[in-house]
N, C-alpha and C positions, 0 to 999 in steps of 0.2 A: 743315585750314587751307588757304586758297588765295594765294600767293604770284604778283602779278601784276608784269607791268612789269619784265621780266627777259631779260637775254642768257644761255640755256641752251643749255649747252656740254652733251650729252649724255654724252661718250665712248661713244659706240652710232654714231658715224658723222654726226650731227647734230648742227648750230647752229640753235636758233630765236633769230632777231634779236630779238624782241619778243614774248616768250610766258609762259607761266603754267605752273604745277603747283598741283595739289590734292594732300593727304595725307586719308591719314583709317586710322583702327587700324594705326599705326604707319608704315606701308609707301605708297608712289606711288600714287593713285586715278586721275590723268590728269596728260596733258601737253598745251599746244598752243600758237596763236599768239593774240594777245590780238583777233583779228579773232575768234574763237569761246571769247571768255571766258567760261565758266558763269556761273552764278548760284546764288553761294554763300552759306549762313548763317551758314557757323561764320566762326573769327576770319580775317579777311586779314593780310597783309603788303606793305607796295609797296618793291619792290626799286630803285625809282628810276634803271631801269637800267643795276642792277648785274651780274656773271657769276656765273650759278646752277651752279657743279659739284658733283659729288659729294662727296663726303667722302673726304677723303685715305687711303691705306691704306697702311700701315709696316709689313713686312712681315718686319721683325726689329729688335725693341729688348727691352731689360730692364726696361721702364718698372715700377715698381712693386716692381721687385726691389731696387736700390740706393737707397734714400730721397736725397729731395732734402735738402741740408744736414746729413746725419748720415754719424758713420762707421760702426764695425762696430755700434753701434746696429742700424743701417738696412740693413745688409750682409746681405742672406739671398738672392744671389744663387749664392754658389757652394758647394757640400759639400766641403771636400776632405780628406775623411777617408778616403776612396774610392773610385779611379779610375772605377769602376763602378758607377752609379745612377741606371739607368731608373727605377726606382722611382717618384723622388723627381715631385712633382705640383706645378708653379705656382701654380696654386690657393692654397696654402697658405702661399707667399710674398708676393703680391701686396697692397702695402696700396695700395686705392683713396682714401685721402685723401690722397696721397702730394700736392702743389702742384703737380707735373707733370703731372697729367691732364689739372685745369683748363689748363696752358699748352695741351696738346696741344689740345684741341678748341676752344680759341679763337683756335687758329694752324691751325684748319681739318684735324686730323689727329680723323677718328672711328673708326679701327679701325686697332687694333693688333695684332702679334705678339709676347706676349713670354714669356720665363721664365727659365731657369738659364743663368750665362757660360758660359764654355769651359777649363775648370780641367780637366774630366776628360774622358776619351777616349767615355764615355756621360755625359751629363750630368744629363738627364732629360726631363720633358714640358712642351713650349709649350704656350702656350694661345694664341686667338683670344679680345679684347676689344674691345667700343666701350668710346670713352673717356672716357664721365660715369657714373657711378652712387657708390652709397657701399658695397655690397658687392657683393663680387667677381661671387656667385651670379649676380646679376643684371644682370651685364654681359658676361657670356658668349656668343660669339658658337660655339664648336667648343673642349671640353675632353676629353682632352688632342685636339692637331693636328697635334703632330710630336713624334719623340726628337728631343733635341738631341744631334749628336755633334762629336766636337771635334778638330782635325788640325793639327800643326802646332809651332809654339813651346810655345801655350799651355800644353797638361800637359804636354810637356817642362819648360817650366821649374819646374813647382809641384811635379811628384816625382821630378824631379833635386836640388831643394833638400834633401827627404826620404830623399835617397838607395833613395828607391823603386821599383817600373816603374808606370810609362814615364818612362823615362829618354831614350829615341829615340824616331825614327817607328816603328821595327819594333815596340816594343813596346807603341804606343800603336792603331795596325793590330789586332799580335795581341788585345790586351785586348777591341777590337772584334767579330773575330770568334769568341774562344772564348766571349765570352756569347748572340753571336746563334746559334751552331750550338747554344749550352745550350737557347737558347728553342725552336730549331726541333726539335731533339730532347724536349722536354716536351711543344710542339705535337703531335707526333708518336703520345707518347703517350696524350694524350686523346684523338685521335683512337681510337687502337687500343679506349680504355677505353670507348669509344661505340658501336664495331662488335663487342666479345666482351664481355661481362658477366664474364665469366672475368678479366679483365685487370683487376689492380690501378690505380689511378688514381696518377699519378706524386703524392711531397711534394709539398704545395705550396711553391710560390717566388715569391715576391713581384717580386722581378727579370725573371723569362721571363712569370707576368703581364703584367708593363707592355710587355712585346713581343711580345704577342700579334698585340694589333691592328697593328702596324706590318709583320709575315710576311704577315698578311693584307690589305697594305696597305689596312686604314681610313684609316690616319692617315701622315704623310710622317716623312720622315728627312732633317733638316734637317742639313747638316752646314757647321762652320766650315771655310773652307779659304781662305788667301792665296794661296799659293804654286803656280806650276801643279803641281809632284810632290803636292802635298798634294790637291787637286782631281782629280790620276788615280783616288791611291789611294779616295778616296770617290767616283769612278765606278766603278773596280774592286770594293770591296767593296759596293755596292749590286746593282752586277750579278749577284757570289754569291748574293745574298740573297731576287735580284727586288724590292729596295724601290724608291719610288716617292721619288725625291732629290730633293732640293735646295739648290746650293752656294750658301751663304752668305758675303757679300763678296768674293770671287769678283776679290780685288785685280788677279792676275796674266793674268786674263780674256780680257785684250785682245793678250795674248802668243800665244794659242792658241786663237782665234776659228776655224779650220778645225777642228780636234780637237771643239770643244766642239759645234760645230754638226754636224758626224757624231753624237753623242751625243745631238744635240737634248736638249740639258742644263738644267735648269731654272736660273737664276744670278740674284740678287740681288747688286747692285751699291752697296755700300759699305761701312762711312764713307769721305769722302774728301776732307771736311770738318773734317779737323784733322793733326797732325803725324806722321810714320813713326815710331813710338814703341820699334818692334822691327825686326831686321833683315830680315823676312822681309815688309816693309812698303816695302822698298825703290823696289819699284816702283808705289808710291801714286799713282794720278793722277787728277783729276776728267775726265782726258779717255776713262778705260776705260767705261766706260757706253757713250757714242758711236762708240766704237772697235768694240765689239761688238753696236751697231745696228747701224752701217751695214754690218758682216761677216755681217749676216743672223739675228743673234742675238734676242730678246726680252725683254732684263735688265730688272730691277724697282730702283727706288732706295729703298736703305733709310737708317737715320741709326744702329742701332746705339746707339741712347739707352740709358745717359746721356755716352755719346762724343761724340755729337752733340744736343744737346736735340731730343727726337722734331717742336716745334713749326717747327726748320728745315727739314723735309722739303721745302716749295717753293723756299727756297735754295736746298738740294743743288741741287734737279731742273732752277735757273735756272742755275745755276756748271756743271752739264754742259753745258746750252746753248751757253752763253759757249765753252763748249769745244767744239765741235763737232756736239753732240746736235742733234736738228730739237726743234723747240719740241712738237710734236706726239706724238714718242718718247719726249720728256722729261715733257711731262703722263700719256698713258698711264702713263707707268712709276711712276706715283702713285696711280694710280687702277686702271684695268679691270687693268694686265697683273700688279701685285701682287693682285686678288682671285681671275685663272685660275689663277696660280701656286698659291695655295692653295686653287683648285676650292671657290672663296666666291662665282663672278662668276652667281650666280642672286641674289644677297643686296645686297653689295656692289660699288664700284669704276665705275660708272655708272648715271645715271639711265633709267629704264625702267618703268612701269605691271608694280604688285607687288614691286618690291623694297624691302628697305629704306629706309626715310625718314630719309635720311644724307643732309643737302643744309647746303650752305657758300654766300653769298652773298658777293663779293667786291667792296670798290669799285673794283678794278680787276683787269688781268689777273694772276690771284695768282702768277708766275713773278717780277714787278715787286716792286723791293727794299722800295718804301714801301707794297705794296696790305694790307687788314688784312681780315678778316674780319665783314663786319656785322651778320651773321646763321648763326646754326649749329642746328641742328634733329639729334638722334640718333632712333632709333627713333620718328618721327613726334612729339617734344619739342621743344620750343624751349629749346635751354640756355645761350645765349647772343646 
């Protein structure tokens, strides 16, 4: 497809005032300005110049996990029979007809982050998805992509009710670490069973499986934390571990922008687009994002859907502005800075010859409360 008569916002550094993109097997064929329009056969588009950006990238929600309009029906977001469930695979949760996908990618959001809440101190594995298709399989963009782990109130409160642990942080900490030294000790052993034939190969375990790849950092370790004590102790136990972090909502953020930028800490910044619902939310503010630009930070905005319906991600990104963000920080942090964070930005997050055919057409600058979405393409499709 060739898409003419366009203001292409790159995020690569570049605006053509008036220019084109070709697609073709799914992914970017060319870019330029319409003084070296091709000549093309397949189908056109005229953008009637509109803003050609990329496709929005969320880079933490549960989309697909919490059904839209149902309750424990649709509820297969959290296990909580078990502090402990790396195991557990998104995959398996996720229903792609769920009405929130369609919202998502025709409020210009085409890849997501999503899987298990924050009930348990491991909770399990995210996935990376675009967001049209009807089964899961096929919309996969990186399965699993991170443990989910979880700090804070959240399993406090779900096995303090249980009268169970974690009851505290300390015990939500230790649960942490006695499964990750479980895994690295199993690691450990296969290792051995590969260098002596002699050497029994450890039980299997389904649990230190699923953390295989994350010792090895394939894959990240995504962890919730509001609170800056909660975002130590998950700088703290990654550095045990050597995993490859990244703090999720990252509330208190803007308290401890010197800390965190020694750290050079990965941080995802939200919700921040609804009410302090717990105490540890106290210091909620749309102006933390901007707070930790302008400290030198590189935070990514997320919506935490369905806290925040996934299709207000340029809301959010426009309400940080209002607050202090540059408009320029506040788009990045939708596009390229949430697909480096998840080491996707060969794929997603800006336009670029060979990536991804994830392009959003806007009739205006989509930060703007009334711009809508005229045109949305995923993997080189037209699905809207």
């Amino acid at each position: 497809m060739l898409i003419r008569n366009a203001q292409i916002v790159t995020k690569e550094g570049t605006v053509i005032e008036n220019g084109w993109m070709e697609t073709a097997d799914g992914h970017i064929k060319g870019i330029g300005s319409t003084d070296s329009l091709p000549v093309c056969d397949d189908e056109e588009y005229d953008a009637q110049g509109g803003f050609l950006f990329p496709g929005f990238v969320d880079a933490h929600t549960h989309l697909g996990m919490w059904e839209d309009g149902l309750g424990f029906e649709g509820d297969d977001g959290n296990e909580k029979t078990d502090p402990c469930t790396p195991h557990l695979n998104a995959v398996d949760a996720v229903n792609p007809l769920d009405r929130c996908f369609e919202e998502a990618y025709t409020g210009g959001v085409t890849t997501v982050v999503t899987g298990p809440g924050s009930a348990n101190p491991i909770s399990g594995q995210m996935i990376v998805l675009k967001t049209y298709g009807r089964r899961v399989e096929d919309m996969l963009v990186k399965a699993p992509a991170a443990i989910k782990f979880a700090l804070g109130e959240n399993p406090k409160s779900v096995y303090h009710d249980r009268d169970e642990m974690p009851s505290t942080r300390m015990g939500t900490a230790a649960i942490m670490r006695e499964q990750l030294l479980k895994a690295q000790r199993y690691q450990q052993r296969l290792q051995a069973c590969e260098e002596n034939e002699e050497i029994d190969e450890p039980e299997f375990d389904y649990k230190c499986e699923a953390l295989l790849p994350l010792l090895e950092r394939k894959i990240q370790a995504h962890f919730h934390a509001h609170r800056a004590d909660d975002i130590f102790t998950a700088l703290r136990i990654a550095k045990e571990f050597n995993l490859d972090a990244v703090i999720i909502h990252t509330t208190e953020g803007h308290l401890i922008t010197k800390e965190l930028l020694a750290e050079q800490a990965k941080v995802l910044s939200g919700p921040f687009l609804c009410d302090r619902s717990k105490p540890e939310l106290k210091n909620q503010t749309p102006r933390s994002p901007g707070l930790m630009a302008n400290a030198g930070l590189v935070p990514a905005i997320i919506t935490d859907h369905p806290v925040v319906p996934t299709q207000y991600l340029p809301l959010c990104a426009a309400l940080a502005v209002r607050e202090g963000m540059t408009e320029e920080d506040a788009l990045r942090a939708i596009t390229i800075v949430p697909a480096q964070i998840l080491r996707l930005e060969n794929r997603v997050g800006s336009l670029r010859v060979g990536k991804d055919a994830d392009l959003v057409v806007w009739d205006r600058n989509p930060l703007d409360l009334f711009a809508k979405a005229k045109f949305v393409m995923i993997d080189g499709h037209r699905v809207h």
